[in-house]
PyMOL commands that place a pseudoatom at each C-alpha (Angstrom):
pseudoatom trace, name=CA, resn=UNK, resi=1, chain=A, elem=C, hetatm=0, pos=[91.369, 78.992, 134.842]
pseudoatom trace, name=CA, resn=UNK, resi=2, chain=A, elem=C, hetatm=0, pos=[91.524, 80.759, 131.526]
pseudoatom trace, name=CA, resn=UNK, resi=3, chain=A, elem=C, hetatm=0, pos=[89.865, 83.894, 131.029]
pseudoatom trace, name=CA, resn=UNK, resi=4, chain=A, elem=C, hetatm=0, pos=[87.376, 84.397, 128.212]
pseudoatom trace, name=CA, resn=UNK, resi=5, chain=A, elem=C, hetatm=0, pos=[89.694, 86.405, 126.399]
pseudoatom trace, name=CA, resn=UNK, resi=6, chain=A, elem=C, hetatm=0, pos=[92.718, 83.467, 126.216]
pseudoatom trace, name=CA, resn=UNK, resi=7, chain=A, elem=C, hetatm=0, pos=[90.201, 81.123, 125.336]
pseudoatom trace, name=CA, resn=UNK, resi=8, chain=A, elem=C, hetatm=0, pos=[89.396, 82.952, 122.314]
pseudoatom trace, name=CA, resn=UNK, resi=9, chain=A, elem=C, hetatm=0, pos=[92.905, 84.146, 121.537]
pseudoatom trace, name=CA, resn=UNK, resi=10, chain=A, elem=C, hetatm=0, pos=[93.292, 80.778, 121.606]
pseudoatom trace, name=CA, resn=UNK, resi=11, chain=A, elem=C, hetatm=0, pos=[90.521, 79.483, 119.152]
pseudoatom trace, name=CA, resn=UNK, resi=12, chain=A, elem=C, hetatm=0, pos=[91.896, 82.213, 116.599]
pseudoatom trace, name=CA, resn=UNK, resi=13, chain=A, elem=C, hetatm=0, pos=[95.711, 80.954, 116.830]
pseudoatom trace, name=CA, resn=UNK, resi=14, chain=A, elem=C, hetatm=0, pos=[93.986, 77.820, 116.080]
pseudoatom trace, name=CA, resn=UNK, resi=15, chain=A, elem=C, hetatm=0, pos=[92.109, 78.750, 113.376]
pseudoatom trace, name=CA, resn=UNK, resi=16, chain=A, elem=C, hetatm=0, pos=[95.006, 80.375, 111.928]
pseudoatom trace, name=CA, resn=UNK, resi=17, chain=A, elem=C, hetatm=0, pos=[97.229, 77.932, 111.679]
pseudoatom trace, name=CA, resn=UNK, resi=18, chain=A, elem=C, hetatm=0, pos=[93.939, 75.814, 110.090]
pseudoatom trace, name=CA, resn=UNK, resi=19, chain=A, elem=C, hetatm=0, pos=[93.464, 78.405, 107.522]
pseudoatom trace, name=CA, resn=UNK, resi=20, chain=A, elem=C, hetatm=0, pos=[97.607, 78.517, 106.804]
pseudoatom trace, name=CA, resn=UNK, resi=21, chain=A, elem=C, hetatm=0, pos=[97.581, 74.973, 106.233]
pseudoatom trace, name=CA, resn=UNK, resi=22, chain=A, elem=C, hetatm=0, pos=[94.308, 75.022, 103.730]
pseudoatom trace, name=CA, resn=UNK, resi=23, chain=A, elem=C, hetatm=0, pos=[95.942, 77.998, 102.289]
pseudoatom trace, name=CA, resn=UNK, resi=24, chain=A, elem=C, hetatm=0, pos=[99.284, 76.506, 101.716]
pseudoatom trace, name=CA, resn=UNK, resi=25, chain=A, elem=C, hetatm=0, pos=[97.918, 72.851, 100.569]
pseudoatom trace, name=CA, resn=UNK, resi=26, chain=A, elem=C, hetatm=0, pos=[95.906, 74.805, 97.800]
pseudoatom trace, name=CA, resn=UNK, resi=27, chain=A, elem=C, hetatm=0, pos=[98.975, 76.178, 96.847]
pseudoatom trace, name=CA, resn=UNK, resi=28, chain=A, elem=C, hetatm=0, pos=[100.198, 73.152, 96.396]
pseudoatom trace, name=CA, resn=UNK, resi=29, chain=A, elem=C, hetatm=0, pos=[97.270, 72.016, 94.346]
pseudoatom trace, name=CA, resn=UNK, resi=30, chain=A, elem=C, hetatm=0, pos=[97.352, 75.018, 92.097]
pseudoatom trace, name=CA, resn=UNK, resi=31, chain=A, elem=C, hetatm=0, pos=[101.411, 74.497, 91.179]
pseudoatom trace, name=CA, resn=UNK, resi=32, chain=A, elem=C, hetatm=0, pos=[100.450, 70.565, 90.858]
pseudoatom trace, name=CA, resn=UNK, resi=33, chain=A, elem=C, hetatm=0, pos=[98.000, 71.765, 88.352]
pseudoatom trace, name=CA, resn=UNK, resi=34, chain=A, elem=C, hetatm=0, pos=[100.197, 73.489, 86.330]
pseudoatom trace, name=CA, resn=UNK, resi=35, chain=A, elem=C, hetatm=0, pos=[102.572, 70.852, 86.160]
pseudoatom trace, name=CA, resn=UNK, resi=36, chain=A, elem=C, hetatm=0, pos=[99.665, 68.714, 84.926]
pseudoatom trace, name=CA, resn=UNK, resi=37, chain=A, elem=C, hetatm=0, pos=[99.176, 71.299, 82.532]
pseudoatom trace, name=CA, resn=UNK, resi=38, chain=A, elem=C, hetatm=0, pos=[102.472, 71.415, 81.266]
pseudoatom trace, name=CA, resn=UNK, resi=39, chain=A, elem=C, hetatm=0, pos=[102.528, 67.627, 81.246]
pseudoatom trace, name=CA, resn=UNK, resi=40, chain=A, elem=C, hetatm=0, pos=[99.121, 66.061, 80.578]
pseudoatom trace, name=CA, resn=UNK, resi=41, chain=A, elem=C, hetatm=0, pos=[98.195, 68.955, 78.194]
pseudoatom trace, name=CA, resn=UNK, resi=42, chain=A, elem=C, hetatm=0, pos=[96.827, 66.618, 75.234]
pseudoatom trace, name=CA, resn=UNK, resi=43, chain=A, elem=C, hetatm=0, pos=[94.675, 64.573, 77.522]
pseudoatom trace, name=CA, resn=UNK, resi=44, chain=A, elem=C, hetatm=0, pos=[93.552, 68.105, 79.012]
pseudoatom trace, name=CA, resn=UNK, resi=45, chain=A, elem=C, hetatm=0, pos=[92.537, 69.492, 75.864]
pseudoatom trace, name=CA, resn=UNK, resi=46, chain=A, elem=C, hetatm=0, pos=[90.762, 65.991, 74.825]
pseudoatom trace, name=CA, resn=UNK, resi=47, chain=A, elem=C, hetatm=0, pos=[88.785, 66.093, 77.673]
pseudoatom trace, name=CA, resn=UNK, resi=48, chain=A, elem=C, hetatm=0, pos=[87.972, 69.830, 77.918]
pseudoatom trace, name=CA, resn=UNK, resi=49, chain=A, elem=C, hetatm=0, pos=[87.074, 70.315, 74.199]
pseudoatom trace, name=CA, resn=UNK, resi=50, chain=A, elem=C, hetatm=0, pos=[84.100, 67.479, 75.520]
pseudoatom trace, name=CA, resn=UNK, resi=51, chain=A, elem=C, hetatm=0, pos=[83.061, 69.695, 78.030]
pseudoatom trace, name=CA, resn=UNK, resi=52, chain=A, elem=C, hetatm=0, pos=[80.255, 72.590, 78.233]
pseudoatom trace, name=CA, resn=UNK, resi=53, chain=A, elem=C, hetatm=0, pos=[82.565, 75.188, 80.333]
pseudoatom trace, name=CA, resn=UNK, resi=54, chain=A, elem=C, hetatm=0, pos=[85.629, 76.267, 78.116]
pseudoatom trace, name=CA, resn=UNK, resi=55, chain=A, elem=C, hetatm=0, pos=[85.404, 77.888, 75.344]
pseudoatom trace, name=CA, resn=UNK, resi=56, chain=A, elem=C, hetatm=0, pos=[88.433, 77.546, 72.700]
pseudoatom trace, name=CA, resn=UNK, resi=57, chain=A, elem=C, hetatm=0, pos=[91.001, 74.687, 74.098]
pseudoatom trace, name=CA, resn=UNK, resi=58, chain=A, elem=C, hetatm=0, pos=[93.172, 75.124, 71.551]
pseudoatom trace, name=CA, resn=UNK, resi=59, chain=A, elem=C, hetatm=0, pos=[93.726, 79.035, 72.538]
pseudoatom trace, name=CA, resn=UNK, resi=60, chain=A, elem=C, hetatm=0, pos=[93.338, 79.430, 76.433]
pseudoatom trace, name=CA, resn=UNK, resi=61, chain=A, elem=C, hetatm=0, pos=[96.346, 77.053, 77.538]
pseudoatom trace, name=CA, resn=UNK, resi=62, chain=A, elem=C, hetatm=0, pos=[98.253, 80.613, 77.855]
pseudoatom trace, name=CA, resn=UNK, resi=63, chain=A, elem=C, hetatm=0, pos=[95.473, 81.902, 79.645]
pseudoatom trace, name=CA, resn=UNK, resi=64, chain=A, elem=C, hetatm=0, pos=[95.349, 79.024, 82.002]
pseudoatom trace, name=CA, resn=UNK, resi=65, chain=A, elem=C, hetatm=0, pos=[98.767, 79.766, 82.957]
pseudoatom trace, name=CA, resn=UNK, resi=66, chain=A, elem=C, hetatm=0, pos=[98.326, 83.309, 83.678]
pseudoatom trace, name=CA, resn=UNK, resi=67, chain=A, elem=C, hetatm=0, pos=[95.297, 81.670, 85.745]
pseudoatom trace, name=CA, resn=UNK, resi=68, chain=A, elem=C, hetatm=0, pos=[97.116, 79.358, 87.939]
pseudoatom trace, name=CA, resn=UNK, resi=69, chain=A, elem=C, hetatm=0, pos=[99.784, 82.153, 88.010]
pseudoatom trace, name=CA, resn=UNK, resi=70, chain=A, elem=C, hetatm=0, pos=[97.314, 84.884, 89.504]
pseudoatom trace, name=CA, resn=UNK, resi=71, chain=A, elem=C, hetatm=0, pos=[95.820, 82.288, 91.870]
pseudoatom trace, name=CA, resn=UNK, resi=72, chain=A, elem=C, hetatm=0, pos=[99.142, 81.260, 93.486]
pseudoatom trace, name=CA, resn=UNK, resi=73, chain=A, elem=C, hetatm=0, pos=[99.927, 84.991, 94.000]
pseudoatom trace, name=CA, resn=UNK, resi=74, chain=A, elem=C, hetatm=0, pos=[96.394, 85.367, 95.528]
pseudoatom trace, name=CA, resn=UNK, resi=75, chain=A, elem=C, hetatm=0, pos=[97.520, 82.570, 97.931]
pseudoatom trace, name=CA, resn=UNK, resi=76, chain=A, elem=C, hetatm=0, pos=[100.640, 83.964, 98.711]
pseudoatom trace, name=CA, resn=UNK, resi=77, chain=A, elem=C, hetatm=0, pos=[99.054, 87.280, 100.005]
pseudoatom trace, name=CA, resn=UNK, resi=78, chain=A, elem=C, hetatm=0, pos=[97.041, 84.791, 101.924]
pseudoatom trace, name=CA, resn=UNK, resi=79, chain=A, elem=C, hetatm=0, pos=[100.052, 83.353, 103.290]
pseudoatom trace, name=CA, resn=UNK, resi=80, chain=A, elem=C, hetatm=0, pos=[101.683, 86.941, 104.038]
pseudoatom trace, name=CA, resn=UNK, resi=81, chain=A, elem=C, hetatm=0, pos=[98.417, 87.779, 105.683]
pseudoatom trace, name=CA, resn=UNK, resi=82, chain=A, elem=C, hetatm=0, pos=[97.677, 85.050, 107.998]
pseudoatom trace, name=CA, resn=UNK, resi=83, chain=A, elem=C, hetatm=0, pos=[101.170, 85.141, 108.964]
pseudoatom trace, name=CA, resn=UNK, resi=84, chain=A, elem=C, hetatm=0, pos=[101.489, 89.000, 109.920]
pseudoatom trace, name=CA, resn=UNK, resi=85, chain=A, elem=C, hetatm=0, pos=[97.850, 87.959, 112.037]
pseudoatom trace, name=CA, resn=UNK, resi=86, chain=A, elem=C, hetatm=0, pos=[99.625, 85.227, 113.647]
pseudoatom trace, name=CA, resn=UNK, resi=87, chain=A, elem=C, hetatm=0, pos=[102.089, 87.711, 115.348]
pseudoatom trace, name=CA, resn=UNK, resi=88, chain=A, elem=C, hetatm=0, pos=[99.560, 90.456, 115.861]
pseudoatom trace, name=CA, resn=UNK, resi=89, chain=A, elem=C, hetatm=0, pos=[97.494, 87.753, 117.914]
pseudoatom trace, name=CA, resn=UNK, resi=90, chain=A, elem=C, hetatm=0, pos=[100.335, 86.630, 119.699]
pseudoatom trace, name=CA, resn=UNK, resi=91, chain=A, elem=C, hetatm=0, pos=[101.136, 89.650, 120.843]
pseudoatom trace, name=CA, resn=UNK, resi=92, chain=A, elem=C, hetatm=0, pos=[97.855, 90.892, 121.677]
pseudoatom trace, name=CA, resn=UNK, resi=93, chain=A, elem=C, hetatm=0, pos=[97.636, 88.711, 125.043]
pseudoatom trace, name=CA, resn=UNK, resi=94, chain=A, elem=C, hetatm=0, pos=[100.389, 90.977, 126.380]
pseudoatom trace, name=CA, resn=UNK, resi=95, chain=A, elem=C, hetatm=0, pos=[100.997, 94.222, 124.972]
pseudoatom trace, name=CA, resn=UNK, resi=96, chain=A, elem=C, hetatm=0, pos=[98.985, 94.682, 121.774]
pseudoatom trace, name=CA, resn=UNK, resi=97, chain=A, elem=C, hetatm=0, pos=[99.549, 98.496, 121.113]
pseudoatom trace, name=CA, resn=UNK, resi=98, chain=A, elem=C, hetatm=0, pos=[103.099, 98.884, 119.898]
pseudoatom trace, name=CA, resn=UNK, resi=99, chain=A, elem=C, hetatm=0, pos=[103.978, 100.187, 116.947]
pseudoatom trace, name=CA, resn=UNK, resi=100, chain=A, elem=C, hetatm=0, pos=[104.884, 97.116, 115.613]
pseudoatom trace, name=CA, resn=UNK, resi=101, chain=A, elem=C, hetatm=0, pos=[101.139, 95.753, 115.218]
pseudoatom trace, name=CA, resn=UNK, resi=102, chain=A, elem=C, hetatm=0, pos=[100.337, 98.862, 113.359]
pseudoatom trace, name=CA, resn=UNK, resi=103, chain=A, elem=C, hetatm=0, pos=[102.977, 98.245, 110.887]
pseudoatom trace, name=CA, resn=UNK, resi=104, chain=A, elem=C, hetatm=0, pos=[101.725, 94.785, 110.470]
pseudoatom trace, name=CA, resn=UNK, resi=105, chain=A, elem=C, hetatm=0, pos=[98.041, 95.948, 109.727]
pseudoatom trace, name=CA, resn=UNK, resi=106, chain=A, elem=C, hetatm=0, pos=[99.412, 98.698, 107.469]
pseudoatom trace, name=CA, resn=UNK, resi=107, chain=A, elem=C, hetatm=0, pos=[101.273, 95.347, 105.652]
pseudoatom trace, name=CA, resn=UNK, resi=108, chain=A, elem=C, hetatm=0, pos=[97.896, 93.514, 105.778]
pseudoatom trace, name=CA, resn=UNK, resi=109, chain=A, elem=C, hetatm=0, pos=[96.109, 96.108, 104.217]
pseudoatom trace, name=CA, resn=UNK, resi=110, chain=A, elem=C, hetatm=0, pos=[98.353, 96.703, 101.470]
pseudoatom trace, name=CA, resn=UNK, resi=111, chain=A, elem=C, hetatm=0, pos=[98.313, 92.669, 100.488]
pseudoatom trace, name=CA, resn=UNK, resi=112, chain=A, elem=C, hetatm=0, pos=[94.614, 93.038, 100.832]
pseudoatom trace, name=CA, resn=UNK, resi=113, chain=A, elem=C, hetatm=0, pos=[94.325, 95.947, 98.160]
pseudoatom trace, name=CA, resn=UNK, resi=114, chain=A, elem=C, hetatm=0, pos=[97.315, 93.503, 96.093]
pseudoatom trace, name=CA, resn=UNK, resi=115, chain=A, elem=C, hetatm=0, pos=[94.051, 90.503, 95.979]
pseudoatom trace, name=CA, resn=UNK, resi=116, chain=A, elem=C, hetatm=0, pos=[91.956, 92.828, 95.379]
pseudoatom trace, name=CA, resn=UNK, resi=117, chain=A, elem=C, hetatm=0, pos=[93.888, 94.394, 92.354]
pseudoatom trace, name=CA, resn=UNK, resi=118, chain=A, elem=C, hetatm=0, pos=[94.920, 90.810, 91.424]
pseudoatom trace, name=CA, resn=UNK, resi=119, chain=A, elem=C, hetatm=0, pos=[91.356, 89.606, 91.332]
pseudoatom trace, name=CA, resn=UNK, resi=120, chain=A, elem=C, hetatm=0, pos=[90.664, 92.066, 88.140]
pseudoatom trace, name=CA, resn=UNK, resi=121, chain=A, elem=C, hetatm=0, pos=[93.225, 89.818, 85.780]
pseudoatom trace, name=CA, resn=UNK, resi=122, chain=A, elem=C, hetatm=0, pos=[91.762, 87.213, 87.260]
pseudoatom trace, name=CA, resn=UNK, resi=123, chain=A, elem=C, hetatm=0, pos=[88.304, 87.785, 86.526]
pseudoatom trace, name=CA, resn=UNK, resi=124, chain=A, elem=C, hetatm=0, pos=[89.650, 88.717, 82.562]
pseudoatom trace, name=CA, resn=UNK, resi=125, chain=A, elem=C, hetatm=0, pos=[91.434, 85.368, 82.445]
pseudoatom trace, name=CA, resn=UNK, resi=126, chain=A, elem=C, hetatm=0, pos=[88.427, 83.270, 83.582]
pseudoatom trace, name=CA, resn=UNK, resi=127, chain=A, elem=C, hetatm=0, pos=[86.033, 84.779, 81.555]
pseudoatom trace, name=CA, resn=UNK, resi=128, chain=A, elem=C, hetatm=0, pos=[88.141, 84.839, 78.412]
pseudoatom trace, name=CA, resn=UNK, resi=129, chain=A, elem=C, hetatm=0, pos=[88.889, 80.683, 78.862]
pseudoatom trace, name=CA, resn=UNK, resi=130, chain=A, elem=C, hetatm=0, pos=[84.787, 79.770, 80.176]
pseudoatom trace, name=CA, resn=UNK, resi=131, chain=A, elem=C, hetatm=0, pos=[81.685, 79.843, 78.624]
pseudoatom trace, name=CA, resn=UNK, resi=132, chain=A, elem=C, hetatm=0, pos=[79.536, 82.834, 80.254]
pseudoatom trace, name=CA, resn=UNK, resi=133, chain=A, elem=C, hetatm=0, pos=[76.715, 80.470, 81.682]
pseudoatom trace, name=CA, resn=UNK, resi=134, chain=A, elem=C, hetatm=0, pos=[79.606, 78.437, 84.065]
pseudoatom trace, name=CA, resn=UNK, resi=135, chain=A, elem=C, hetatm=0, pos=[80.739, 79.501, 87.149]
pseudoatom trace, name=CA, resn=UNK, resi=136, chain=A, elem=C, hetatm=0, pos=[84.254, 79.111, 86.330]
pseudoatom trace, name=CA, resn=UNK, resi=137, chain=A, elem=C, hetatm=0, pos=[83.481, 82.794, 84.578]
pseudoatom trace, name=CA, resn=UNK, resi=138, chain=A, elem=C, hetatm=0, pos=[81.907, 84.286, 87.784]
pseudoatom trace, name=CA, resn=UNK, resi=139, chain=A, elem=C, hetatm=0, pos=[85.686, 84.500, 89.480]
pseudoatom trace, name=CA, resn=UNK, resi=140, chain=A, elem=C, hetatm=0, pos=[87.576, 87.624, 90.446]
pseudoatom trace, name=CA, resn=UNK, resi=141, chain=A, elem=C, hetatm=0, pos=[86.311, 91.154, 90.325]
pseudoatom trace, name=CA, resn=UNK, resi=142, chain=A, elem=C, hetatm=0, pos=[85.141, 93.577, 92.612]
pseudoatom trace, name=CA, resn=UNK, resi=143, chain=A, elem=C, hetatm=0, pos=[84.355, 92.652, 96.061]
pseudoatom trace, name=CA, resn=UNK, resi=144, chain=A, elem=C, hetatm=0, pos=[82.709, 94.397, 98.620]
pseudoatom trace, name=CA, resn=UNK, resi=145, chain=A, elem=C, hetatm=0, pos=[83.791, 92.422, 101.735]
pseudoatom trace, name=CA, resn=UNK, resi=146, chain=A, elem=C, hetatm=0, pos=[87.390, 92.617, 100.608]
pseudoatom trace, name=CA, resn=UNK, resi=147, chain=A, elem=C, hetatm=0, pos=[86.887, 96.915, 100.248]
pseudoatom trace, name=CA, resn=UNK, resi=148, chain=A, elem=C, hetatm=0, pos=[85.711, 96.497, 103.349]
pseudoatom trace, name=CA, resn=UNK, resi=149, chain=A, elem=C, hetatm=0, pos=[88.261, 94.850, 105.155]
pseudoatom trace, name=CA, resn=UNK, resi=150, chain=A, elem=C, hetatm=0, pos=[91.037, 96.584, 103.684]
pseudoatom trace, name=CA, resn=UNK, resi=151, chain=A, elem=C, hetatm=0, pos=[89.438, 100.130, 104.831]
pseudoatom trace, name=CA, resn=UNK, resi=152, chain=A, elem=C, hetatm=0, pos=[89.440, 98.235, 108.271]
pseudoatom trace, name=CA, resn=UNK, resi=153, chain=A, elem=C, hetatm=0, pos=[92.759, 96.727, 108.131]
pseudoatom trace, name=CA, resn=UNK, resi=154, chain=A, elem=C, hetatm=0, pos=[94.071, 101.247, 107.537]
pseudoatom trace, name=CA, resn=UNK, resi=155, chain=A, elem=C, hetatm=0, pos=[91.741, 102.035, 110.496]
pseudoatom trace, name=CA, resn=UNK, resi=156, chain=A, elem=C, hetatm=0, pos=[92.723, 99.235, 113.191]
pseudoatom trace, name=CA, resn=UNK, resi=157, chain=A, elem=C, hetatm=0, pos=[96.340, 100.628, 111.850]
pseudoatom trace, name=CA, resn=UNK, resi=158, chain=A, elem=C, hetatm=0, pos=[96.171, 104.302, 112.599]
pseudoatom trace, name=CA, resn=UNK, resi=159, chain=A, elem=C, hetatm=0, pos=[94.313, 103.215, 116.130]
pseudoatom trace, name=CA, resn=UNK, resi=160, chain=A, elem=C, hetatm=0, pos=[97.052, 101.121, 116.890]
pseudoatom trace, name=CA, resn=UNK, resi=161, chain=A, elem=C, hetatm=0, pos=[99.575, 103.628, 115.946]
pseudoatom trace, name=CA, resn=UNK, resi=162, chain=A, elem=C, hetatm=0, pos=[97.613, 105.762, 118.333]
pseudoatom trace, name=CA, resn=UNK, resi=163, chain=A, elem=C, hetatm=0, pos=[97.319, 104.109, 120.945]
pseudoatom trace, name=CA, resn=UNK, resi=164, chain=A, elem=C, hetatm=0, pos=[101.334, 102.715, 120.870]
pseudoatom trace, name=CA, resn=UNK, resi=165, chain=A, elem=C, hetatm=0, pos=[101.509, 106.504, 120.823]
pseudoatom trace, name=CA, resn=UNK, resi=166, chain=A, elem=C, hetatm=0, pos=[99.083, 107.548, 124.053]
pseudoatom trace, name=CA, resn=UNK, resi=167, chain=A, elem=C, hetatm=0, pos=[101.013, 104.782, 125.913]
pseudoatom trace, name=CA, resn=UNK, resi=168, chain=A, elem=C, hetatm=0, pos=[104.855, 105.955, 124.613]
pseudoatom trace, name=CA, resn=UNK, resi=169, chain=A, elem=C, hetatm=0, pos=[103.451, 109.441, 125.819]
pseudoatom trace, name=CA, resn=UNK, resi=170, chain=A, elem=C, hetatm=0, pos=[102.358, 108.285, 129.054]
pseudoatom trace, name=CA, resn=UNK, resi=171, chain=A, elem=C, hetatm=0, pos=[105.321, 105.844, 129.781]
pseudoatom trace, name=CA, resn=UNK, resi=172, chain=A, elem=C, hetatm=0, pos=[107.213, 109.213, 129.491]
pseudoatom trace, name=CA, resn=UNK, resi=173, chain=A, elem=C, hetatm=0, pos=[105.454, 111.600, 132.064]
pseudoatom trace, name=CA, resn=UNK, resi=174, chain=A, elem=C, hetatm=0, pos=[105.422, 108.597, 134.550]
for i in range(1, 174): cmd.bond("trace and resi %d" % i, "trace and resi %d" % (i + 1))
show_as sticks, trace
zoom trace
């Protein structure tokens, strides 16, 4: 009978491998998009110069580029991410404090500060290509959640490291 513990690990392996495949399937989307770009871009700029979020269609095809660009990166750090959890789950039904899983949150906090720092250029480029009343210009920026997970992400690391260091320290007075 599984323990309450397994069950969950096992609804967050799961879930992860859910949130890999959204992740990587709006990856997909966002290159598709900018080969529509690259190929549909008269019909693009037809229909956007008809519509009440851009601003200057003529001018922001560069921008959109640096958009898509910023938002596959963004997914890639989500793919780097989910992937380092992946093994930190895995391992955490048998030995979770090693040094290894510290190194891995170390790695997910530093792609969490690279989203957050990428969100800033992102923010620039979606404001600079939508009118200010859309919510196409309310992307990037600051975000609190994302602070606060990244100062979590640095904690759960030095704990780890820690405790992989308590239990190296025991191991070798036994």
């Amino acid at each position: 009978m599984p323990t309450d513990h397994s069950t969950l690990l096992g609804i967050t392996r799961g879930l992860l491998w859910l949130m890999l495949a959204l992740v990587a399937a709006t990856f997909l989307f966002v290159v598709a998009s900018g080969g529509a770009l690259v190929t549909m871009w008269p019909d693009i700029a037809a229909e956007a110069k008809n519509s009440e979020i851009f601003l200057d269609v003529d001018a922001m095809r560069p921008q959109l580029f640096a958009l898509l660009a910023i938002l596959a990166a963004i997914l890639l750090a989500a793919v780097y991410i989910i992937r380092q959890l992946q093994t930190l789950v895995a391992s955490a039904a048998s030995d979770p404090f090693i040094h290894g899983n510290a190194a891995r949150l170390r790695r997910i906090g530093w792609a969490l500060v690279a989203t957050q720092l990428l969100a800033f250029p992102l923010g620039w480029m979606a404001r600079s290509v939508a009118v200010s009343t859309s919510q196409f210009a309310d992307m990037g920026g600051l975000n609190l959640q994302g602070i606060l997970a990244i100062l979590l992400a640095f904690v759960l690391a030095a704990v780890f490291e820690r405790g992989a260091a308590m239990r190296d320290e025991l191991e070798g007075t036994v």
